[in-house]
N, CA, C and O atoms as CSV, one atom per row, in Angstrom:
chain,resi,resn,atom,element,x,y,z
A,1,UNK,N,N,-13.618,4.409,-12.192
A,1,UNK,CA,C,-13.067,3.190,-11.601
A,1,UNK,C,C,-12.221,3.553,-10.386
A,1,UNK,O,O,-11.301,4.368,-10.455
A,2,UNK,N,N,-12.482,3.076,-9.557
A,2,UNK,CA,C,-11.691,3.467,-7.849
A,2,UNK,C,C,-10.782,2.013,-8.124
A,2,UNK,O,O,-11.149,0.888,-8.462
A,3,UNK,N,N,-9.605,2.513,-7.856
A,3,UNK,CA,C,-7.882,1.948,-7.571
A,3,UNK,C,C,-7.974,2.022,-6.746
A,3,UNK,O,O,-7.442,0.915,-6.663
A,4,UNK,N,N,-8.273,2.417,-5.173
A,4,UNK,CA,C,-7.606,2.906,-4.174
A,4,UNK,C,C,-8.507,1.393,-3.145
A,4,UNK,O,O,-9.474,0.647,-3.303
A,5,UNK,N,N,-7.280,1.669,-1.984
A,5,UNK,CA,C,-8.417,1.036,-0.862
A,5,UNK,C,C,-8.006,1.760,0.364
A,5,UNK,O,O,-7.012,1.363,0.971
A,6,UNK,N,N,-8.679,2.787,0.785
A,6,UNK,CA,C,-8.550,3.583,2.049
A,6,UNK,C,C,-8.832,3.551,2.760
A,6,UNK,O,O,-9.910,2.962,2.847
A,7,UNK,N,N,-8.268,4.084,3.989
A,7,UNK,CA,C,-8.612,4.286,5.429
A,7,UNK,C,C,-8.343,5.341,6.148
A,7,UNK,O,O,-7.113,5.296,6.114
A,8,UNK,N,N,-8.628,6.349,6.838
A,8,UNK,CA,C,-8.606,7.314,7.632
A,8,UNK,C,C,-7.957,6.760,8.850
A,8,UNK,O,O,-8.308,5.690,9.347
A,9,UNK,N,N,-6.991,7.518,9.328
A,9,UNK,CA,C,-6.922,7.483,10.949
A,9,UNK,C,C,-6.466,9.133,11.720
A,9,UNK,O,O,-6.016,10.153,11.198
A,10,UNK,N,N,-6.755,8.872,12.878
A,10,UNK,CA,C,-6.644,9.861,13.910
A,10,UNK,C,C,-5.523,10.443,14.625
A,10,UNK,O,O,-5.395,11.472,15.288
A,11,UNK,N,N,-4.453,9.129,14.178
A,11,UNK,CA,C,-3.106,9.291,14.474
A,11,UNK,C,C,-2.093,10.166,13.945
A,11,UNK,O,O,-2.261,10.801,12.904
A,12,UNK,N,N,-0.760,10.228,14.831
A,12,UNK,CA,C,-0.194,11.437,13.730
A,12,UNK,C,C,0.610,10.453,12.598
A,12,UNK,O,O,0.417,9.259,12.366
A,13,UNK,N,N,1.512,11.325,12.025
A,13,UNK,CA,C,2.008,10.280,10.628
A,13,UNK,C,C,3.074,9.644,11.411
A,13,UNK,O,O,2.957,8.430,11.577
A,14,UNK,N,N,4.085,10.230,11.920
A,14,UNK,CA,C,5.157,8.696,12.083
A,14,UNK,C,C,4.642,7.420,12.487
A,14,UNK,O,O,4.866,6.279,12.082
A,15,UNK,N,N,3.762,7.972,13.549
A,15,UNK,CA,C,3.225,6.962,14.535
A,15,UNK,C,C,2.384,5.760,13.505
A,15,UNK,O,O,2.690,4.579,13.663
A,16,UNK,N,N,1.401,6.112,12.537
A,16,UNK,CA,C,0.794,5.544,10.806
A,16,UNK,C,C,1.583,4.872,10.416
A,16,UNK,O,O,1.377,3.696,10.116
A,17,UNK,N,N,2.937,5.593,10.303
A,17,UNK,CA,C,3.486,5.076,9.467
A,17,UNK,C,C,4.048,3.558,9.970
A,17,UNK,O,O,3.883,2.474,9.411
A,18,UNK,N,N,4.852,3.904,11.366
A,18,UNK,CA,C,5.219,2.438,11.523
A,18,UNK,C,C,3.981,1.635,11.779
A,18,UNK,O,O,4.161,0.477,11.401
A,19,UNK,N,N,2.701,1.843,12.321
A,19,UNK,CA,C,1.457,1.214,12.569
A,19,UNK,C,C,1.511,0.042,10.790
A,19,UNK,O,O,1.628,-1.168,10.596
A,20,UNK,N,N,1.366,1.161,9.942
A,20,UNK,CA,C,1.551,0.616,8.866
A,20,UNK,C,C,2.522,-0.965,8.246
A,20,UNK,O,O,2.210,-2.017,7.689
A,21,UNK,N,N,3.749,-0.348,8.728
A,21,UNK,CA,C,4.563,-1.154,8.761
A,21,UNK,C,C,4.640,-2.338,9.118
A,21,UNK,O,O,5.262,-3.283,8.633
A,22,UNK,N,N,3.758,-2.230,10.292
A,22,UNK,CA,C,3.469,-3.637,11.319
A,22,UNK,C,C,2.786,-4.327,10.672
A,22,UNK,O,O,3.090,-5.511,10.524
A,23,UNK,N,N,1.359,-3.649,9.940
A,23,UNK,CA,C,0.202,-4.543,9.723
A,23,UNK,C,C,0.287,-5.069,8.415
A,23,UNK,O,O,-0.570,-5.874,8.051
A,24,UNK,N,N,1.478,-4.623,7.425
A,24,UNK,CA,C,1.761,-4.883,6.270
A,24,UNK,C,C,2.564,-6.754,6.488
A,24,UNK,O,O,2.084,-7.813,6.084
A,25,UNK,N,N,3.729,-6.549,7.171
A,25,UNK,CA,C,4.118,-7.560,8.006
A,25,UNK,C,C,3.426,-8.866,8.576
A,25,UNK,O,O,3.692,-10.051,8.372
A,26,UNK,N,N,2.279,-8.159,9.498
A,26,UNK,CA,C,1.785,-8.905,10.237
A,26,UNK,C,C,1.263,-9.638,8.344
A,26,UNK,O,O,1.152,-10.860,8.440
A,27,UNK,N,N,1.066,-9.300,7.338
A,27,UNK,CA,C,0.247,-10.092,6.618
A,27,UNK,C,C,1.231,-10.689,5.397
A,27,UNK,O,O,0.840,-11.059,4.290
A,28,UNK,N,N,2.487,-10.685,5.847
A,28,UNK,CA,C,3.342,-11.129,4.608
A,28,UNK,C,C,4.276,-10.649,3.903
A,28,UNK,O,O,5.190,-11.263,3.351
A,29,UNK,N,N,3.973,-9.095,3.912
A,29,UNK,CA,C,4.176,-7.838,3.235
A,29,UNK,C,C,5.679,-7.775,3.857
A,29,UNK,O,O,5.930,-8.148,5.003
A,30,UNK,N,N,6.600,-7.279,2.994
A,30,UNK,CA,C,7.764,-6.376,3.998
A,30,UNK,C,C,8.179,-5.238,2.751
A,30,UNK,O,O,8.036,-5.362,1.534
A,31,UNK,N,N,8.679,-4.227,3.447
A,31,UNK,CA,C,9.120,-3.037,2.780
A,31,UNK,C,C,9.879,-2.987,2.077
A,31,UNK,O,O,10.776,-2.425,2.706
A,32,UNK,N,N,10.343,-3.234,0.841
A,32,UNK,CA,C,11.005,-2.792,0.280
A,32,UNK,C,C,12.039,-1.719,-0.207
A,32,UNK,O,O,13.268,-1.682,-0.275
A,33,UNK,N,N,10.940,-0.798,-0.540
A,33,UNK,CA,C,11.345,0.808,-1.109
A,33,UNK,C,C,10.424,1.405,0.176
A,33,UNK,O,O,9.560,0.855,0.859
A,34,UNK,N,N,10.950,2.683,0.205
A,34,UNK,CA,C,10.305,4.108,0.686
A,34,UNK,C,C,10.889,5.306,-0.005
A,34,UNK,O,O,12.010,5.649,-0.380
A,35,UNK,N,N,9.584,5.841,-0.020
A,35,UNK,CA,C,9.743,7.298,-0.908
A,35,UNK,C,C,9.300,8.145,-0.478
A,35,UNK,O,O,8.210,8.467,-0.951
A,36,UNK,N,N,10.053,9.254,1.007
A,36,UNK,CA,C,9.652,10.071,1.339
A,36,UNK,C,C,9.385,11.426,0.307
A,36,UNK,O,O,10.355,12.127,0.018
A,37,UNK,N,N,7.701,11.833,-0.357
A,37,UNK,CA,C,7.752,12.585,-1.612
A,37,UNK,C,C,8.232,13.991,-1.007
A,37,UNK,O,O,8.978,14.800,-1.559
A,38,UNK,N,N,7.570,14.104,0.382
A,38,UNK,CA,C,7.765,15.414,1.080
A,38,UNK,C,C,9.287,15.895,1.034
A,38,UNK,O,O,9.657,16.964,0.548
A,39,UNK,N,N,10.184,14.841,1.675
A,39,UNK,CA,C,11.384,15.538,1.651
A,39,UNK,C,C,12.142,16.014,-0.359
A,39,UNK,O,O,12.790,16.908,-0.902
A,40,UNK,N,N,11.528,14.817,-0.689
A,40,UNK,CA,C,11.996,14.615,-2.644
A,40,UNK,C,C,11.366,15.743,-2.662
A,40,UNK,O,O,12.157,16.435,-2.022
A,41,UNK,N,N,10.681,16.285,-2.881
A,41,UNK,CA,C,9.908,17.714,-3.758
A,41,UNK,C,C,10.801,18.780,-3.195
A,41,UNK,O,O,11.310,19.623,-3.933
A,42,UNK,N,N,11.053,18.748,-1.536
A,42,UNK,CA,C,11.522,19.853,-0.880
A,42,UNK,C,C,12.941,20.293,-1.288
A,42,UNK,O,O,13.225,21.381,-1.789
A,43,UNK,N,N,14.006,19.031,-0.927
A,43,UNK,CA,C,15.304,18.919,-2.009
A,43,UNK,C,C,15.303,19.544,-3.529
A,43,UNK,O,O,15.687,20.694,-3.738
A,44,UNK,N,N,14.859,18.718,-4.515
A,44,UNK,CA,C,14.615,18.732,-5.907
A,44,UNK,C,C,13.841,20.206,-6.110
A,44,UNK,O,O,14.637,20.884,-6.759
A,45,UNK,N,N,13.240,20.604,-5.975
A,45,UNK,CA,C,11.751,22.010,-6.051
A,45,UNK,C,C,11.856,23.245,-5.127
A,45,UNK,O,O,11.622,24.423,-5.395
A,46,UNK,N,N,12.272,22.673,-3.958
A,46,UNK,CA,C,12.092,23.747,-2.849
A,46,UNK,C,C,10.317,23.913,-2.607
A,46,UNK,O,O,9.802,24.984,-2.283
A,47,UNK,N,N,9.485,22.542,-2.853
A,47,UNK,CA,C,7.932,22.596,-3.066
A,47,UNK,C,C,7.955,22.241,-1.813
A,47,UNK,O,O,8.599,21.207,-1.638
A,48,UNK,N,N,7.478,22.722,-0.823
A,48,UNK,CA,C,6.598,21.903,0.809
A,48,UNK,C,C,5.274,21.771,-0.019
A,48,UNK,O,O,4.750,22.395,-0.942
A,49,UNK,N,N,4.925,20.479,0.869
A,49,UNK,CA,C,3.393,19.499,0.785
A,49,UNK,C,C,3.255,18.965,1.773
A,49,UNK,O,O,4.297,18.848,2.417
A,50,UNK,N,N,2.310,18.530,2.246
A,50,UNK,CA,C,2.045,18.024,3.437
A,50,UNK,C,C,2.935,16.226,3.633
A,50,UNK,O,O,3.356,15.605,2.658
A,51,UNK,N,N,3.026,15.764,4.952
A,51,UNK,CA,C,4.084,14.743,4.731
A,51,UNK,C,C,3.524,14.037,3.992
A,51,UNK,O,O,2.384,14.445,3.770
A,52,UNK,N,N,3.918,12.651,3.204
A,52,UNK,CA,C,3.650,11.888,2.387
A,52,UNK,C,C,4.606,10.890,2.041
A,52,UNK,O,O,5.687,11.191,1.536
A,53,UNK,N,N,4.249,9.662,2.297
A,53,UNK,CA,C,5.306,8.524,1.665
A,53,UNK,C,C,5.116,7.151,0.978
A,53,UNK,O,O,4.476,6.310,1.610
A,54,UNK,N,N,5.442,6.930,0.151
A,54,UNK,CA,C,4.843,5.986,-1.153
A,54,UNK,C,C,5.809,4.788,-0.162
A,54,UNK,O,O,6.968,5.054,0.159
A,55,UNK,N,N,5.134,3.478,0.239
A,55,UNK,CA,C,5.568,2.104,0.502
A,55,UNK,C,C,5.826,1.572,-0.408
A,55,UNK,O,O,4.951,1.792,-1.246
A,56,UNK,N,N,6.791,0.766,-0.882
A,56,UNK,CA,C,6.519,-0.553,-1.759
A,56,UNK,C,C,6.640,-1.713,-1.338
A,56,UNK,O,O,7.699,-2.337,-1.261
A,57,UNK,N,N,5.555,-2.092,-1.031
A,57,UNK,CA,C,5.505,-3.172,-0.155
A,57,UNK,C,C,5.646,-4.811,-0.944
A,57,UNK,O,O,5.639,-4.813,-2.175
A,58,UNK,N,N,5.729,-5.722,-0.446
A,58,UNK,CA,C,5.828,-7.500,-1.206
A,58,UNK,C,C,5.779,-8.306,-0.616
A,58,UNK,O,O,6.495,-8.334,0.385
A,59,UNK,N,N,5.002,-9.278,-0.883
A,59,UNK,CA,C,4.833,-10.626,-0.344
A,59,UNK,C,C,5.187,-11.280,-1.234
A,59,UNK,O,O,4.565,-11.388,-2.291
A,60,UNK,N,N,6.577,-12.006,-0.887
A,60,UNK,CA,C,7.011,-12.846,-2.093
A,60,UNK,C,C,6.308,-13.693,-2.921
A,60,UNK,O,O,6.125,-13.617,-4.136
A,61,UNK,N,N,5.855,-14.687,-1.943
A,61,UNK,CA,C,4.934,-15.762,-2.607
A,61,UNK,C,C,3.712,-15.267,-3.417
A,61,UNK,O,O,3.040,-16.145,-3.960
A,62,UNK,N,N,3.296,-13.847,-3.587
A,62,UNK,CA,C,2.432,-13.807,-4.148
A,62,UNK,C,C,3.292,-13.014,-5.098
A,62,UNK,O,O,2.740,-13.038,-6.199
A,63,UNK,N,N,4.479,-12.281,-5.138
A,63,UNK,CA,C,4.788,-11.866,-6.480
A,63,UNK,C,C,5.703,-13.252,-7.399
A,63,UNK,O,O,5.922,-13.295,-8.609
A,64,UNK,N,N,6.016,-14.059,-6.560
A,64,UNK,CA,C,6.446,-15.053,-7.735
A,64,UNK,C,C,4.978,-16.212,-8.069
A,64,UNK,O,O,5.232,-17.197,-8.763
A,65,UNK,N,N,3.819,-16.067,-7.661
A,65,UNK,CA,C,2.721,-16.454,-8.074
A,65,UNK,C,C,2.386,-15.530,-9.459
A,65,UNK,O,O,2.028,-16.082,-10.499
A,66,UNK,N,N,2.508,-14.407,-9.377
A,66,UNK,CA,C,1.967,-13.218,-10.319
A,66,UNK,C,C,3.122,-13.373,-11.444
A,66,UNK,O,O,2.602,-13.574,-12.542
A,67,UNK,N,N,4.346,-13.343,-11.487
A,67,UNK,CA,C,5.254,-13.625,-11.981
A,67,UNK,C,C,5.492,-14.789,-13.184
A,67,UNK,O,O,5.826,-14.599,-14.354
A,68,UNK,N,N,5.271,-15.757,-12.654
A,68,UNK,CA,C,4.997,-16.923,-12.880
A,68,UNK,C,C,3.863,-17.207,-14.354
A,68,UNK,O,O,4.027,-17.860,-15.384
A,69,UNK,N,N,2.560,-16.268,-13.779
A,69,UNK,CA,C,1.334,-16.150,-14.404
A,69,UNK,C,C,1.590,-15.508,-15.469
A,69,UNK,O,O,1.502,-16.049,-16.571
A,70,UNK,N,N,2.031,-13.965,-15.272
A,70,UNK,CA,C,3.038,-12.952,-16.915
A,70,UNK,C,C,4.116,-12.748,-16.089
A,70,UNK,O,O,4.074,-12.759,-14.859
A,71,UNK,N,N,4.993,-12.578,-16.714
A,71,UNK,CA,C,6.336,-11.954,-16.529
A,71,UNK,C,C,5.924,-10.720,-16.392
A,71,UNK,O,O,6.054,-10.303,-15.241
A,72,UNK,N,N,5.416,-9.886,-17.235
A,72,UNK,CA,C,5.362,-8.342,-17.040
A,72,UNK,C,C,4.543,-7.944,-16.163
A,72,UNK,O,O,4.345,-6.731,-16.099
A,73,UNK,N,N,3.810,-8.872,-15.209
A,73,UNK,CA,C,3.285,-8.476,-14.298
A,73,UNK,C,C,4.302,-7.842,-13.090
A,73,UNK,O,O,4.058,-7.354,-11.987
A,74,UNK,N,N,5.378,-8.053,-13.731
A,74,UNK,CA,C,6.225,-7.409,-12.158
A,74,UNK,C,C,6.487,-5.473,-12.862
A,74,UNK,O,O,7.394,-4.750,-12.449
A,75,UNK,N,N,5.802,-5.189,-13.569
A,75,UNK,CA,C,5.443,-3.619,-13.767
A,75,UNK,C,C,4.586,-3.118,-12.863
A,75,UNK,O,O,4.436,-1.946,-12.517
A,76,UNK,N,N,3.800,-4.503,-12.354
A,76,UNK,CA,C,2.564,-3.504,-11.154
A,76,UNK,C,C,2.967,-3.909,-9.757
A,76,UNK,O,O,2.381,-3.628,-8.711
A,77,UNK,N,N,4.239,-4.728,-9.944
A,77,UNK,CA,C,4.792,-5.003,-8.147
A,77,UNK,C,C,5.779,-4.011,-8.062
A,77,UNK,O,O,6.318,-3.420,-8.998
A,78,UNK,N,N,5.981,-3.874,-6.786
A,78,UNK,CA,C,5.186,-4.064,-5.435
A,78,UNK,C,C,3.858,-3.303,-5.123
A,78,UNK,O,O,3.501,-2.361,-5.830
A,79,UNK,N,N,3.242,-3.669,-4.208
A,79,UNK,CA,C,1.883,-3.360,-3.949
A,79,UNK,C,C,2.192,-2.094,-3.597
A,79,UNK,O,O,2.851,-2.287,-2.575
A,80,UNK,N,N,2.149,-0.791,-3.784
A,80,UNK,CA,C,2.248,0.436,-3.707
A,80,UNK,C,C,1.476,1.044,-2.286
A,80,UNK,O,O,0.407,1.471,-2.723
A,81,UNK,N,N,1.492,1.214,-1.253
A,81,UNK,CA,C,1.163,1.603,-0.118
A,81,UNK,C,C,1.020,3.399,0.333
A,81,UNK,O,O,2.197,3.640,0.065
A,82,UNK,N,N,0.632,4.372,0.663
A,82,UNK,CA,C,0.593,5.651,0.393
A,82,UNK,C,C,0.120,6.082,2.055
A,82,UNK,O,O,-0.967,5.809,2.565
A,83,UNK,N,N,1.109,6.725,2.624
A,83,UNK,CA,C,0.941,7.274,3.874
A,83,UNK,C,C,0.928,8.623,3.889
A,83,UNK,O,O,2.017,9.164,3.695
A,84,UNK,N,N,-0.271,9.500,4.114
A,84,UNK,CA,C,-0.297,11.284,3.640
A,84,UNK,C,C,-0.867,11.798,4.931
A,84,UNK,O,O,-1.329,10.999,5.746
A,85,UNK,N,N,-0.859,12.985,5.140
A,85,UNK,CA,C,-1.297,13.714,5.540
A,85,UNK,C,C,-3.038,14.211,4.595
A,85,UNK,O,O,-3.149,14.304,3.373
A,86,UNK,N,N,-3.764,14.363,5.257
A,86,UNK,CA,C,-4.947,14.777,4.854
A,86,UNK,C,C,-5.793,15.527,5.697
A,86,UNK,O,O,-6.951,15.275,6.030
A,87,UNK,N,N,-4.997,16.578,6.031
A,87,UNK,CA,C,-6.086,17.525,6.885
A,87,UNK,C,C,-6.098,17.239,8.417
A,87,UNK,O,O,-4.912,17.233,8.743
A,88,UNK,N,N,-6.573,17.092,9.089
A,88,UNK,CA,C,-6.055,16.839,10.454
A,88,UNK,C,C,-5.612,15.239,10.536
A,88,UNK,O,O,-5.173,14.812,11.604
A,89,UNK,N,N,-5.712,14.538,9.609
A,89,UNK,CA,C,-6.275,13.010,9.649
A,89,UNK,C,C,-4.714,12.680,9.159
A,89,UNK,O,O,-3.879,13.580,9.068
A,90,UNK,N,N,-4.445,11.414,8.882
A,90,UNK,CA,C,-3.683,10.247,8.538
A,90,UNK,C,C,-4.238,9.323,7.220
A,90,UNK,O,O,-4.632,8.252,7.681
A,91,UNK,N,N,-4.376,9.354,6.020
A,91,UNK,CA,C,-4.820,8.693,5.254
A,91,UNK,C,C,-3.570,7.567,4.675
A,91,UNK,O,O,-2.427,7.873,4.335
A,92,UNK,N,N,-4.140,6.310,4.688
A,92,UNK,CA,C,-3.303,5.016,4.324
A,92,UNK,C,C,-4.256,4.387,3.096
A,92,UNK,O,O,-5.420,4.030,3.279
A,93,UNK,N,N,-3.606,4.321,1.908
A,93,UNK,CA,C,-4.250,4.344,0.846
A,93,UNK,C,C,-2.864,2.986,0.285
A,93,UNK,O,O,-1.635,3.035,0.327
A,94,UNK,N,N,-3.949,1.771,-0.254
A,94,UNK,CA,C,-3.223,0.442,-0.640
A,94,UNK,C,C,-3.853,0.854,-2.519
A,94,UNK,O,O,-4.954,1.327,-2.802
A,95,UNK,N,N,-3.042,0.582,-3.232
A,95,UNK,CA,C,-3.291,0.014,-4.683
A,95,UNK,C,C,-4.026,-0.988,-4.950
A,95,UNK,O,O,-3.476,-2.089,-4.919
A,96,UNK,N,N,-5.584,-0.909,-5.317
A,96,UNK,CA,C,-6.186,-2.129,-5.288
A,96,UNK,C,C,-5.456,-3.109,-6.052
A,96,UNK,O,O,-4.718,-2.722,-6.959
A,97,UNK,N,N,-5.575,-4.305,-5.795
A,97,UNK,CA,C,-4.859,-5.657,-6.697
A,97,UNK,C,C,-5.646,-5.607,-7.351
A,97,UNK,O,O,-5.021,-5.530,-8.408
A,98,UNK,N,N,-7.127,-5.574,-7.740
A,98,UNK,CA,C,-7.900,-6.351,-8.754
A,98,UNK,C,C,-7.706,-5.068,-9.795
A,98,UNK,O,O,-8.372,-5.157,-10.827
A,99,UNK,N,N,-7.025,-4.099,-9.674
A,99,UNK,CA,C,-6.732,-3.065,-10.587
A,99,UNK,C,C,-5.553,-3.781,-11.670
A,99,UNK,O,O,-5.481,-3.391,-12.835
A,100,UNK,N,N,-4.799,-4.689,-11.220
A,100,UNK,CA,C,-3.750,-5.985,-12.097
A,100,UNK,C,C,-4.474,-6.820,-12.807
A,100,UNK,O,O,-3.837,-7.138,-13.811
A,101,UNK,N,N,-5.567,-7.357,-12.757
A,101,UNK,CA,C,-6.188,-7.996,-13.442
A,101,UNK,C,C,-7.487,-7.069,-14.344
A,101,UNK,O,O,-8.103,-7.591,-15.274
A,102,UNK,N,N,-7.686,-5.956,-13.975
A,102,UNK,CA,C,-8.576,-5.163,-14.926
A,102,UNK,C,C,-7.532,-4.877,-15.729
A,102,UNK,O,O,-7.896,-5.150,-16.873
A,103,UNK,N,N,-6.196,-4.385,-15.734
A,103,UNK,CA,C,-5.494,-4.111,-16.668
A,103,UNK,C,C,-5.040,-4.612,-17.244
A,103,UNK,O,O,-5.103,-4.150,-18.383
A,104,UNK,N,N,-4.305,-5.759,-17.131
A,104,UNK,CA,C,-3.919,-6.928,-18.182
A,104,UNK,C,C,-4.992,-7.581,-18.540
A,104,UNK,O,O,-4.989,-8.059,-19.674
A,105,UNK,N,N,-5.650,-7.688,-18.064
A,105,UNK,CA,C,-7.138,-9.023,-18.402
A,105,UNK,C,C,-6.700,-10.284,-18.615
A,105,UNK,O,O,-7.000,-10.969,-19.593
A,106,UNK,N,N,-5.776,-10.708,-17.441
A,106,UNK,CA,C,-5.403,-12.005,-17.248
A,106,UNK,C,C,-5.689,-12.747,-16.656
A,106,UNK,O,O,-4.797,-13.164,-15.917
A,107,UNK,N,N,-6.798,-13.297,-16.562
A,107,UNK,CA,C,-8.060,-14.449,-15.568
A,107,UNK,C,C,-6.816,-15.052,-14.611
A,107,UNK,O,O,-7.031,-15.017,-13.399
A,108,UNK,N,N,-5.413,-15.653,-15.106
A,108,UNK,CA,C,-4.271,-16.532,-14.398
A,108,UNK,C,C,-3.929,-15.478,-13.384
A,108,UNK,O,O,-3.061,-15.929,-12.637
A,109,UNK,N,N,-4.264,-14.270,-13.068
A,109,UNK,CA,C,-3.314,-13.024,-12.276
A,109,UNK,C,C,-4.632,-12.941,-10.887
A,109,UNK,O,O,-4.465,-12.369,-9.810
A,110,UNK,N,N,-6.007,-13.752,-11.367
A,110,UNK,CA,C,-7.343,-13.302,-10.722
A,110,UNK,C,C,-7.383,-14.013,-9.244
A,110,UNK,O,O,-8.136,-13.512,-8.409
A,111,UNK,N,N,-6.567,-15.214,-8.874
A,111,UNK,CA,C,-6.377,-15.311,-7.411
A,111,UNK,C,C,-5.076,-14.747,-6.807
A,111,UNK,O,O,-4.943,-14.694,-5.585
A,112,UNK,N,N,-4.252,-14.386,-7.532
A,112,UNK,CA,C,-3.340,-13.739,-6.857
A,112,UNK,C,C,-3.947,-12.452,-6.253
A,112,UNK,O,O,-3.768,-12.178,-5.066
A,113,UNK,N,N,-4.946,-11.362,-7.403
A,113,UNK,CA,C,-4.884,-9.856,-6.820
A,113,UNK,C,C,-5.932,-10.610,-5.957
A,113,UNK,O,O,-5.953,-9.961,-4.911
A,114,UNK,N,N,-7.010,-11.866,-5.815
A,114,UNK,CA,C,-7.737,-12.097,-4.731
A,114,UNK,C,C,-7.157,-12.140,-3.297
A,114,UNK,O,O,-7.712,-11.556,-2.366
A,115,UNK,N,N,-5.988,-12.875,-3.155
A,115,UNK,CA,C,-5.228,-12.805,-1.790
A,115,UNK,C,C,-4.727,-11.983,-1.516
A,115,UNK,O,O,-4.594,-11.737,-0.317
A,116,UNK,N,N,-4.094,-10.981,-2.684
A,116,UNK,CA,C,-3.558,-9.640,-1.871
A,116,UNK,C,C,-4.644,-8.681,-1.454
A,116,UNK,O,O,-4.526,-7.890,-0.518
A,117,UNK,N,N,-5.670,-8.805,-2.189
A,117,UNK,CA,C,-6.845,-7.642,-1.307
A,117,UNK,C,C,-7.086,-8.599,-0.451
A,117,UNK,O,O,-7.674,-7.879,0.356
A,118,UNK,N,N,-7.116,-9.744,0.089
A,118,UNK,CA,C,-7.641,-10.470,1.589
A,118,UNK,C,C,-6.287,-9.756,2.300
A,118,UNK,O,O,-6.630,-9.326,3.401
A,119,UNK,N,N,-5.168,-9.545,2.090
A,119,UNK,CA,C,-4.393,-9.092,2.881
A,119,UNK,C,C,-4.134,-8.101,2.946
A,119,UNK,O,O,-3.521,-7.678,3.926
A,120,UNK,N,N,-4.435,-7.447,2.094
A,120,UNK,CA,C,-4.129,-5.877,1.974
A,120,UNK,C,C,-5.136,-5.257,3.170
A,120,UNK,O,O,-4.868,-4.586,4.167
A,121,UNK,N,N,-6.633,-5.860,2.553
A,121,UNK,CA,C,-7.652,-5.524,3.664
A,121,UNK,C,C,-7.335,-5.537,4.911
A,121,UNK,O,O,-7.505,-4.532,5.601
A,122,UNK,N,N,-6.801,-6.721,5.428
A,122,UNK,CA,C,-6.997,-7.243,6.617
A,122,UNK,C,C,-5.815,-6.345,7.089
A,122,UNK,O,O,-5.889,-5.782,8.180
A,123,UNK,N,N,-5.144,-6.257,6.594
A,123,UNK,CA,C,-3.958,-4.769,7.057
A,123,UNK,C,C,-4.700,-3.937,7.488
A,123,UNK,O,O,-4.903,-3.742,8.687
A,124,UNK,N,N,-5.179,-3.365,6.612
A,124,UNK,CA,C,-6.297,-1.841,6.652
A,124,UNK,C,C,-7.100,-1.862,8.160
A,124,UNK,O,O,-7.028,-1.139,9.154
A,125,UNK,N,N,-7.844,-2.984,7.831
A,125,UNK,CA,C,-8.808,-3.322,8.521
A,125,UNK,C,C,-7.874,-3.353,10.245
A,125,UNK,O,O,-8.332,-2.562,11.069
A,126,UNK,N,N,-6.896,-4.055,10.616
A,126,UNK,CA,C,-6.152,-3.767,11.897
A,126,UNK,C,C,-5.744,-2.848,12.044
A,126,UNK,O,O,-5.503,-2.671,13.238
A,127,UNK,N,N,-5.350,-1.607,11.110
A,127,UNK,CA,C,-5.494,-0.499,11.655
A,127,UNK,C,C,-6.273,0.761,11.976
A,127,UNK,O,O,-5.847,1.854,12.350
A,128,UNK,N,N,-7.527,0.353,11.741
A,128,UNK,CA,C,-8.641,0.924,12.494
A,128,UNK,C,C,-9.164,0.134,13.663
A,128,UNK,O,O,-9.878,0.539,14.580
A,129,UNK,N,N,-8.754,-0.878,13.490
A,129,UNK,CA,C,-9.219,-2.014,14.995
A,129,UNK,C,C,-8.320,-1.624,15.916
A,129,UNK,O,O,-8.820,-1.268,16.982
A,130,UNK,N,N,-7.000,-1.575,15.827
A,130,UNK,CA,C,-6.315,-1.076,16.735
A,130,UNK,C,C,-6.119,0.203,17.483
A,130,UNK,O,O,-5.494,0.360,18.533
A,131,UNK,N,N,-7.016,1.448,16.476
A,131,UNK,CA,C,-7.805,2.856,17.203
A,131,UNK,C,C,-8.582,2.548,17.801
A,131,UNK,O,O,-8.699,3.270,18.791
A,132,UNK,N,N,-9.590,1.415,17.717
A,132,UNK,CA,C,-10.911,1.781,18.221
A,132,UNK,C,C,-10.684,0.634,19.367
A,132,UNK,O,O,-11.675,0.306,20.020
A,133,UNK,N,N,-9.481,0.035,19.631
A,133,UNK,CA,C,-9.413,-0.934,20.667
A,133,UNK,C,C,-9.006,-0.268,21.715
A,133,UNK,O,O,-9.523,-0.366,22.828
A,134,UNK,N,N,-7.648,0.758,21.308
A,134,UNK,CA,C,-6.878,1.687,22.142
A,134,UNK,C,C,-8.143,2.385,22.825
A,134,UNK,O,O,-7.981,3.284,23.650
């Protein structure tokens, strides 16, 4: 079963990252949390990894839609967002939503994770439009 919804880019990471930021925004989304893991491992471990940073991203109206539907659905909010390094590349990796409704099996949760993958996508999706426009 694939969770993930990915995208490759060409860019370096800060530059991803706020790209990210924008297109999360542009769709509703605003940041919440950030979890730089790179610097956490390096502190805590003394482990280097390539950069990496967990978003937690939210669109209100759709977590008090989800909310609303179970209460314990706020165990799978916020939409979890993942900015890494991958080899020469930039990988931006979203938490599929319909992964909330395979796991609870709550038909009431099934247009919510529908609008967040229309937006999650359409995030994704502007930031490869915006490489290949540049």
């Amino acid at each position: 079963m694939r969770y993930d919804r990915t995208v490759h880019l060409d860019a370096d990471f800060a530059t991803t990252v706020a790209r990210v930021r924008e297109a999360l925004a542009e769709q509703g989304f605003g940041v919440l949390t950030e979890i730089d893991v790179t610097a956490t491992l390096k502190a805590k471990l003394d482990h280097d990894m390539e950069d990496y940073v967990i978003l937690g991203a939210c669109n209100p109206q759709l977590a008090r839609r989800a909310l609303e539907a179970d209460r314990t659905a706020g165990l799978l909010l916020p939409c979890n967002v993942v900015v890494r390094r991958d080899g020469d590349r930039t990988a931006v990796q979203a938490l599929d939503p319909g992964t909330m409704v395979t796991l609870t099996e709550l038909d009431a949760l099934r247009p919510v994770a529908e609008e967040a993958t229309r937006r999650l996508d359409a995030a994704l999706a502007s930031l490869t439009e915006a490489r290949t426009a540049g």
